[in-house]
MMTF fields as JSON, N, C-alpha, C and O atoms, coordinates in Angstrom:
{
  "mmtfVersion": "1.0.0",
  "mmtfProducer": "UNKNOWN",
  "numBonds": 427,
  "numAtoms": 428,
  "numGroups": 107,
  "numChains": 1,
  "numModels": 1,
  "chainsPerModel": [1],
  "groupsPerChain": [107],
  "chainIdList": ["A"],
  "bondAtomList": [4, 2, 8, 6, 12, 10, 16, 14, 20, 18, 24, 22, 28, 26, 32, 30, 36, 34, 40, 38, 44, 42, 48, 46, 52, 50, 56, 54, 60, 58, 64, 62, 68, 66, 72, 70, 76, 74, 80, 78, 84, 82, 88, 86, 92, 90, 96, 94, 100, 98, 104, 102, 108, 106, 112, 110, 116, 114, 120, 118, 124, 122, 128, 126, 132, 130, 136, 134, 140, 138, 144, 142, 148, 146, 152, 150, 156, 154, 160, 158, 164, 162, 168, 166, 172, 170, 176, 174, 180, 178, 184, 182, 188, 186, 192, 190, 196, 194, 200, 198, 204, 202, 208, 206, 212, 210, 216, 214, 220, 218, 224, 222, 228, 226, 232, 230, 236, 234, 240, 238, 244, 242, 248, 246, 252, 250, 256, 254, 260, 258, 264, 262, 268, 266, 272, 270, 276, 274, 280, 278, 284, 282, 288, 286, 292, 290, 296, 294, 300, 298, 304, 302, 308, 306, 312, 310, 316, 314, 320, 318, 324, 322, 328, 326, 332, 330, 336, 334, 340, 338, 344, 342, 348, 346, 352, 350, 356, 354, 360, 358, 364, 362, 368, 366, 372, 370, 376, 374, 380, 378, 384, 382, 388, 386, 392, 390, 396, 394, 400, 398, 404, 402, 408, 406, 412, 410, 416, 414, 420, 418, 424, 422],
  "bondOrderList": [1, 1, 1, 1, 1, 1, 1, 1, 1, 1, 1, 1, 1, 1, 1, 1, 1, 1, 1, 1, 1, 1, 1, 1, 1, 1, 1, 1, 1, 1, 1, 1, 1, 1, 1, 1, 1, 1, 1, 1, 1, 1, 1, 1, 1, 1, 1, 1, 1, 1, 1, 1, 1, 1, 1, 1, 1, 1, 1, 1, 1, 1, 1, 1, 1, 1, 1, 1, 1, 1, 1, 1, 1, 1, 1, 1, 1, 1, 1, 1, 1, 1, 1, 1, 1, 1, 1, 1, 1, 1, 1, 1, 1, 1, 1, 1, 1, 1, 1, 1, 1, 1, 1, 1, 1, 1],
  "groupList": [{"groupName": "UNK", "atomNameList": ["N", "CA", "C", "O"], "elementList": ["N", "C", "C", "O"], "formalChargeList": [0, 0, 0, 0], "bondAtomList": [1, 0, 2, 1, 3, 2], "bondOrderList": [1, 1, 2], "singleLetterCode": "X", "chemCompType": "L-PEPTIDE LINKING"}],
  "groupTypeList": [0, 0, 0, 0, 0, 0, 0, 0, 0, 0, 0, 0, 0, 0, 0, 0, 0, 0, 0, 0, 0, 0, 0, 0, 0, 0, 0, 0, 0, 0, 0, 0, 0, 0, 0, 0, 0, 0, 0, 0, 0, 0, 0, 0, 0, 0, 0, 0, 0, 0, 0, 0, 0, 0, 0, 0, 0, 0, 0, 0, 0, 0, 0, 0, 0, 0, 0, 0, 0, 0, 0, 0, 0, 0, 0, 0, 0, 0, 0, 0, 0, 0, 0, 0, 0, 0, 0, 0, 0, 0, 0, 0, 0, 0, 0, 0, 0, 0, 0, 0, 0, 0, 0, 0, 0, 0, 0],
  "groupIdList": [1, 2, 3, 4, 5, 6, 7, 8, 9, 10, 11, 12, 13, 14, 15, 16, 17, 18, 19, 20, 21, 22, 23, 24, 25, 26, 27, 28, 29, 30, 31, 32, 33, 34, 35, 36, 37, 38, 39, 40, 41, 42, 43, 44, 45, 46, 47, 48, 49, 50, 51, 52, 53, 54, 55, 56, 57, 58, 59, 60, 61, 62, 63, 64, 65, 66, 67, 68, 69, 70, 71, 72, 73, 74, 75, 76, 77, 78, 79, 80, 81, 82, 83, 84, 85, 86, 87, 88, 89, 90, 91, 92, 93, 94, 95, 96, 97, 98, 99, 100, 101, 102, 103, 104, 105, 106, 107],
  "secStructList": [7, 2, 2, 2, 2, 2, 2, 2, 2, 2, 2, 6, 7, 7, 7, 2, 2, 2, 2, 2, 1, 1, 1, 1, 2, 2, 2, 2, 2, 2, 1, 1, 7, 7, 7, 7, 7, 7, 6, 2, 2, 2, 2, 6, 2, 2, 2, 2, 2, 6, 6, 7, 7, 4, 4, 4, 2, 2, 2, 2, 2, 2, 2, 2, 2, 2, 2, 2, 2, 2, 2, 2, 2, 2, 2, 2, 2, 2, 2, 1, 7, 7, 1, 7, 7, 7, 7, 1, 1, 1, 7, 7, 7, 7, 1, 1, 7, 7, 7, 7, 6, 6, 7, 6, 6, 7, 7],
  "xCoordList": [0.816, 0.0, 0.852, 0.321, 1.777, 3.242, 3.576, 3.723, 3.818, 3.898, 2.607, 2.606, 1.529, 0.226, 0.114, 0.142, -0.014, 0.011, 1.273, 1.128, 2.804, 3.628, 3.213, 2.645, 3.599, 2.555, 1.105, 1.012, 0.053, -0.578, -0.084, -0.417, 0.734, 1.323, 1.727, 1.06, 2.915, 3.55, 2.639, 3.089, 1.486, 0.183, -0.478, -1.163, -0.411, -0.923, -2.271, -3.118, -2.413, -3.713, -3.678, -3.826, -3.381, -3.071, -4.215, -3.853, -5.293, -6.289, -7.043, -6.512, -8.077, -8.634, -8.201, -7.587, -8.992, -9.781, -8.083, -7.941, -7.307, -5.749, -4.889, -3.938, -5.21, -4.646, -5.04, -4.224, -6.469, -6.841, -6.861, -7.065, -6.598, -6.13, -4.97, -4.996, -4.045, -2.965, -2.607, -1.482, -3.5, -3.469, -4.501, -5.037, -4.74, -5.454, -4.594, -4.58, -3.572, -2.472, -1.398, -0.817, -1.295, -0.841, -1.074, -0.211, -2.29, -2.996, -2.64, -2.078, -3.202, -2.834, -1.752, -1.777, -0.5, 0.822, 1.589, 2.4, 0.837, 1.038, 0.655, 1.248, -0.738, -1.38, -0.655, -1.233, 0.582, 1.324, 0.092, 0.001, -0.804, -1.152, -1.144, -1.107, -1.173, -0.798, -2.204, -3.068, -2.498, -3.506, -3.136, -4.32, -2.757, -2.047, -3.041, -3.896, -2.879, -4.058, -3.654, -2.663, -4.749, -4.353, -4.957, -6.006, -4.619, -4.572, -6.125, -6.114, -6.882, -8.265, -8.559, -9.389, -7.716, -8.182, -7.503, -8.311, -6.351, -5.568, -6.199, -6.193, -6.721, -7.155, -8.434, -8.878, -9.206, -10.495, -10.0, -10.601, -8.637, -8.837, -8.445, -8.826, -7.379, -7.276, -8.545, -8.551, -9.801, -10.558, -11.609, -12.135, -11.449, -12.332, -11.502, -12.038, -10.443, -9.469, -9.807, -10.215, -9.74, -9.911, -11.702, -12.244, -12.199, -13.694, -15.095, -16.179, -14.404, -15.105, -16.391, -15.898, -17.245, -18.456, -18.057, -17.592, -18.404, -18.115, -18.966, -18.391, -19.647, -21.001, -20.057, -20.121, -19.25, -18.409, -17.209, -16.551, -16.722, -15.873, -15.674, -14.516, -16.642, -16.829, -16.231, -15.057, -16.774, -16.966, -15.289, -14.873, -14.387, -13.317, -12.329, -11.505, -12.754, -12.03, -12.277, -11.192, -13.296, -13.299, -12.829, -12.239, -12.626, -11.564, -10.237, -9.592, -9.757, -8.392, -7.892, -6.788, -8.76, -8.68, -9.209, -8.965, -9.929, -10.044, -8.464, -8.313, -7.402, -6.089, -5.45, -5.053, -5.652, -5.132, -6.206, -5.779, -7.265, -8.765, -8.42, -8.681, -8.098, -7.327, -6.201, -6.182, -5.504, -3.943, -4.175, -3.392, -5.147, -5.401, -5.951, -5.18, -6.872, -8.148, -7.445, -7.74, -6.188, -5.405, -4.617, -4.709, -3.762, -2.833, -3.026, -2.319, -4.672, -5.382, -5.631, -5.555, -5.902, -6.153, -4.931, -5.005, -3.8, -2.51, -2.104, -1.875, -1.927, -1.616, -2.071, -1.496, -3.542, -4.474, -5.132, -5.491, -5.355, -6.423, -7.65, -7.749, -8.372, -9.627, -10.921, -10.959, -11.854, -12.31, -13.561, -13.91, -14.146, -15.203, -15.296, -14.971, -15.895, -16.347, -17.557, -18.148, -17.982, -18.981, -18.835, -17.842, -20.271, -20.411, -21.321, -22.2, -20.719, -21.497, -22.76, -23.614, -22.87, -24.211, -25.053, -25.983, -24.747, -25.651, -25.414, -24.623, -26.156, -26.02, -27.892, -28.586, -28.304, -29.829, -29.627, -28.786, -30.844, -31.22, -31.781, -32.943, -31.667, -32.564, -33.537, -34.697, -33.063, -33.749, -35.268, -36.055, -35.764, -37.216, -37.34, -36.548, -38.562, -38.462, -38.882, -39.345, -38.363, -38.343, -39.495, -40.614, -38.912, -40.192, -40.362, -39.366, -41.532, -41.001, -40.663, -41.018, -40.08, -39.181, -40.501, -40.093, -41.445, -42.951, -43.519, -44.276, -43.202, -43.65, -42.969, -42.031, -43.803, -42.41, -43.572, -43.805, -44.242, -44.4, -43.645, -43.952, -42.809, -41.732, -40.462, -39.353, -40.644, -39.476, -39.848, -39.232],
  "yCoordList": [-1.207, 0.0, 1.261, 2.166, 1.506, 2.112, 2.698, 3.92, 1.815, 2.114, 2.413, 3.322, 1.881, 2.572, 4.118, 4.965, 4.132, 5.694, 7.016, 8.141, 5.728, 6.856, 7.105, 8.104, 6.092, 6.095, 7.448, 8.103, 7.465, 7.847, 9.706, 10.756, 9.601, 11.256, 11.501, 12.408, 10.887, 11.479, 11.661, 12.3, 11.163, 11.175, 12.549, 13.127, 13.167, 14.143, 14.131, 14.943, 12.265, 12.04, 11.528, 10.338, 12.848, 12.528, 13.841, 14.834, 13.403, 14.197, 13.914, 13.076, 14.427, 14.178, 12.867, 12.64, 11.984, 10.488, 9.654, 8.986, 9.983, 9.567, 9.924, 9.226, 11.398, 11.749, 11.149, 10.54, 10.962, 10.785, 9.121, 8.617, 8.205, 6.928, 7.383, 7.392, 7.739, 7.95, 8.55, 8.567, 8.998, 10.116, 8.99, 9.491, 8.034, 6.69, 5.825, 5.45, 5.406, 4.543, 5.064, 4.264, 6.468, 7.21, 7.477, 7.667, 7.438, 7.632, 6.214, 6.134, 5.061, 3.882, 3.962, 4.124, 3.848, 3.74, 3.912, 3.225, 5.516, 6.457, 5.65, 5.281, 5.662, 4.385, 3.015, 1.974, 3.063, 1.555, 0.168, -0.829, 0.764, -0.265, -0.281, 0.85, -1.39, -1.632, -1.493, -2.241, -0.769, -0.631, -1.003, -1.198, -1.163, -0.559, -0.813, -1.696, 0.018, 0.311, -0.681, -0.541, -1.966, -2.573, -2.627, -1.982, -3.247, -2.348, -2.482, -1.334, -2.699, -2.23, -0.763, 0.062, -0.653, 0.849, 1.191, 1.189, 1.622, 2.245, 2.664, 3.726, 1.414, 1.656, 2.324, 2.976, 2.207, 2.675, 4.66, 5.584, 4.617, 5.87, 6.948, 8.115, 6.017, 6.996, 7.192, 7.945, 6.084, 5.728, 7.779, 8.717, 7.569, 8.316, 10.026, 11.084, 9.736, 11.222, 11.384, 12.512, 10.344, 10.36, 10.982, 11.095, 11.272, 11.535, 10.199, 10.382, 8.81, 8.308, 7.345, 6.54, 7.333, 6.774, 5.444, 4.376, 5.841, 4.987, 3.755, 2.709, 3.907, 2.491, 1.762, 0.557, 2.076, 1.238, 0.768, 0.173, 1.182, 0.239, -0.856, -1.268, -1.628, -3.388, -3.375, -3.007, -3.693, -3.715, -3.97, -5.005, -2.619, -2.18, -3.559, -4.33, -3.5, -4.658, -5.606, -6.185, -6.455, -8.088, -7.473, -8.513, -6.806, -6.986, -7.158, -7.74, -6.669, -6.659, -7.826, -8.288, -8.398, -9.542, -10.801, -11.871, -10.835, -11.952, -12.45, -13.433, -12.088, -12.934, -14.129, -15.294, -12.929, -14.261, -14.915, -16.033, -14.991, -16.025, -17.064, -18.245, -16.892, -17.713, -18.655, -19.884, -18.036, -18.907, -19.557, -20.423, -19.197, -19.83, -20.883, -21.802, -20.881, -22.462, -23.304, -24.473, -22.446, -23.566, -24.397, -25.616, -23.469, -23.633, -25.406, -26.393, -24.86, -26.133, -27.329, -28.518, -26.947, -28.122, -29.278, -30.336, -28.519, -29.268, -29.893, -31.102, -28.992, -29.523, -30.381, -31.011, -30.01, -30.746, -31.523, -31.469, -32.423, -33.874, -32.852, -31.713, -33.452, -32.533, -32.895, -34.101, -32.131, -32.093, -33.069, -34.144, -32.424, -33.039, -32.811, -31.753, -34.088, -33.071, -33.46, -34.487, -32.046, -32.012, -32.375, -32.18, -33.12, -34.053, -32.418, -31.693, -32.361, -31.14, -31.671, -30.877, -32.789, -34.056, -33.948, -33.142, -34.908, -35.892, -34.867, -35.186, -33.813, -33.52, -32.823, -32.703, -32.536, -31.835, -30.572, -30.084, -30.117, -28.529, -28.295, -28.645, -27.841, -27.804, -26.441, -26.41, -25.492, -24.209, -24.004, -24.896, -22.512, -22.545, -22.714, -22.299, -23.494, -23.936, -22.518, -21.447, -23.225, -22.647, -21.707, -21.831, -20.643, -19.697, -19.296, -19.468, -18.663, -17.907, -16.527, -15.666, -16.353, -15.31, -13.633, -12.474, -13.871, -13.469, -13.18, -12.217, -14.016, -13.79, -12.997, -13.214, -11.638, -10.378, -10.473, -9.315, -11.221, -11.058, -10.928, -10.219, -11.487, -11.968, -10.931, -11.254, -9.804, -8.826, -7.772, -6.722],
  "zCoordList": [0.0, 0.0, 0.0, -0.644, 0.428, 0.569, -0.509, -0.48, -1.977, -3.217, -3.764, -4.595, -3.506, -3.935, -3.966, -4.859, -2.73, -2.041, -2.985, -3.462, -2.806, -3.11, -4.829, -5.271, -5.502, -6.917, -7.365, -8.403, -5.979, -6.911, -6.182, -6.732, -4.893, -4.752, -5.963, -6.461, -6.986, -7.966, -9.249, -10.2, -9.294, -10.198, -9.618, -10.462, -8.382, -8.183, -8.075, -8.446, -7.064, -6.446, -5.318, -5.036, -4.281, -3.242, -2.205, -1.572, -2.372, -1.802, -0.465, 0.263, -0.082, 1.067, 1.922, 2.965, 0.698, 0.893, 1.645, 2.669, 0.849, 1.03, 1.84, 2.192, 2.338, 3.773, 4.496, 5.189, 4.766, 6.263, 6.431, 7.535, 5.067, 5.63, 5.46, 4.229, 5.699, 6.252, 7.393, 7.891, 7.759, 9.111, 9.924, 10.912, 9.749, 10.571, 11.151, 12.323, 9.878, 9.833, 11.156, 11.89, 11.258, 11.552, 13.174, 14.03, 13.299, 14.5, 15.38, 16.472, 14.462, 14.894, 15.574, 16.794, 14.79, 15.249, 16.506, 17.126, 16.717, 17.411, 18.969, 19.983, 18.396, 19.972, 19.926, 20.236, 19.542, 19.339, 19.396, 20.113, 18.158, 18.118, 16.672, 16.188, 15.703, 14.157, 13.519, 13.975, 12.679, 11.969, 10.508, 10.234, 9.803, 8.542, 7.614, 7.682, 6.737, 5.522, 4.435, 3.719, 4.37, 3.352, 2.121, 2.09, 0.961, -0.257, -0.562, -1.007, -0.652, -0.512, 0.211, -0.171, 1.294, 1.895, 1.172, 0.244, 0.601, -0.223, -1.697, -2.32, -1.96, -3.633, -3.484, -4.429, -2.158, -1.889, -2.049, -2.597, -1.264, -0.588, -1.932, -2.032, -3.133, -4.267, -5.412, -6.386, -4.869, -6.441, -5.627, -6.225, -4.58, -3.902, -4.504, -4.834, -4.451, -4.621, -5.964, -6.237, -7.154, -8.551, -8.988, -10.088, -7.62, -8.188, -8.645, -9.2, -8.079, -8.602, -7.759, -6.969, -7.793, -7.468, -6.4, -6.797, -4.73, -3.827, -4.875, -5.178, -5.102, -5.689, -6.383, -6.14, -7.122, -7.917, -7.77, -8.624, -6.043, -5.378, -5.322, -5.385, -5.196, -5.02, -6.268, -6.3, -7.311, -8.373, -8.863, -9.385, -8.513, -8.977, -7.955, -8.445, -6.497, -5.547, -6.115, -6.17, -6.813, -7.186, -8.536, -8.829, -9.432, -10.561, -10.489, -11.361, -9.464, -8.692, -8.077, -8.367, -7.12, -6.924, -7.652, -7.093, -8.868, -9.699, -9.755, -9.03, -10.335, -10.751, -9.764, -9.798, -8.81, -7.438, -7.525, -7.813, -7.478, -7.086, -8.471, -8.243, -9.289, -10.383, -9.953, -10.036, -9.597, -9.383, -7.995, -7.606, -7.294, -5.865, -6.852, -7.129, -7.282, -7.734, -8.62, -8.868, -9.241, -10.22, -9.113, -8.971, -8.289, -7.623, -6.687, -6.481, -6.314, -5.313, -6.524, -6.215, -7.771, -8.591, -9.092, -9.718, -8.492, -9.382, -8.114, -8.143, -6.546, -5.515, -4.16, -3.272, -4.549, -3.334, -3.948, -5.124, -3.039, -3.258, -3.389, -2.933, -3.997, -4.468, -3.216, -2.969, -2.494, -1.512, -2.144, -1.656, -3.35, -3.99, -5.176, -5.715, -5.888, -7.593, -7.666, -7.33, -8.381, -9.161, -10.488, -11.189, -10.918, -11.792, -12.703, -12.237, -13.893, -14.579, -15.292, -15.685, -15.436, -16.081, -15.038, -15.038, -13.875, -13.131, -11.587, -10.7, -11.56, -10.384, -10.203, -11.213, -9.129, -8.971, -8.379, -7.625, -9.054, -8.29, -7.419, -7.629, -6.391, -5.238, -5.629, -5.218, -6.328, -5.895, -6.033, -5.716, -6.633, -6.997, -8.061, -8.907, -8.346, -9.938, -10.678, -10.287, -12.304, -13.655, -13.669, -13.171, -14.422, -14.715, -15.89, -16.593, -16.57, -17.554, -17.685, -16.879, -18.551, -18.282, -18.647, -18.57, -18.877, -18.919, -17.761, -17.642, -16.74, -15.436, -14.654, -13.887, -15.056, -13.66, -12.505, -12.159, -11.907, -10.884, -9.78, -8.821, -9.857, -8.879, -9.105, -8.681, -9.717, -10.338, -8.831, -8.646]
}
């Protein structure tokens, strides 16, 4: 988060949202106790300096973290005994049944 931060100072997006998680981090410390802003607060605190729509935070965090969520599920497929498989044929649905797509009652 360190290089995040210093990164987006030299971008000359180093505003509100980015001081004051830094002035948290900061505060923390101070109370010797460890807070540290990890890169979700970080990327939160520049998307906020850049002007852009808290709503589309999530959004921006699971794009970020898709790659690792990749190399984790490969990673477990090459190295771990597999917990269970699913059969993509022969398996059942529990949920609510089929509708048509006509029926907005339920919208």
């Amino acid at each position: 988060t360190a290089r995040l931060f210093e990164l987006a100072g030299e971008a000359g997006v180093d505003g509100v949202h980015m001081r004051a998680a830094r002035a948290v981090e900061k505060a923390f410390a101070a109370a010797k106790k460890s807070l540290p802003i990890n890169v979700d607060g970080a990327i939160g605190a520049i998307l906020a300096d850049l002007g852009m729509d808290p709503a589309a935070f999530n959004g921006i965090f699971m794009i970020a973290r898709t790659p690792g969520l990749v190399a984790h599920v490969i990673e477990e497929q090459i190295r771990e005994k597999p917990m269970r498989r699913i059969d993509p044929v022969n398996h059942g649905y529990d949920g609510p049944p089929a509708r048509s797509l006509s029926d907005k009652s339920s919208f």
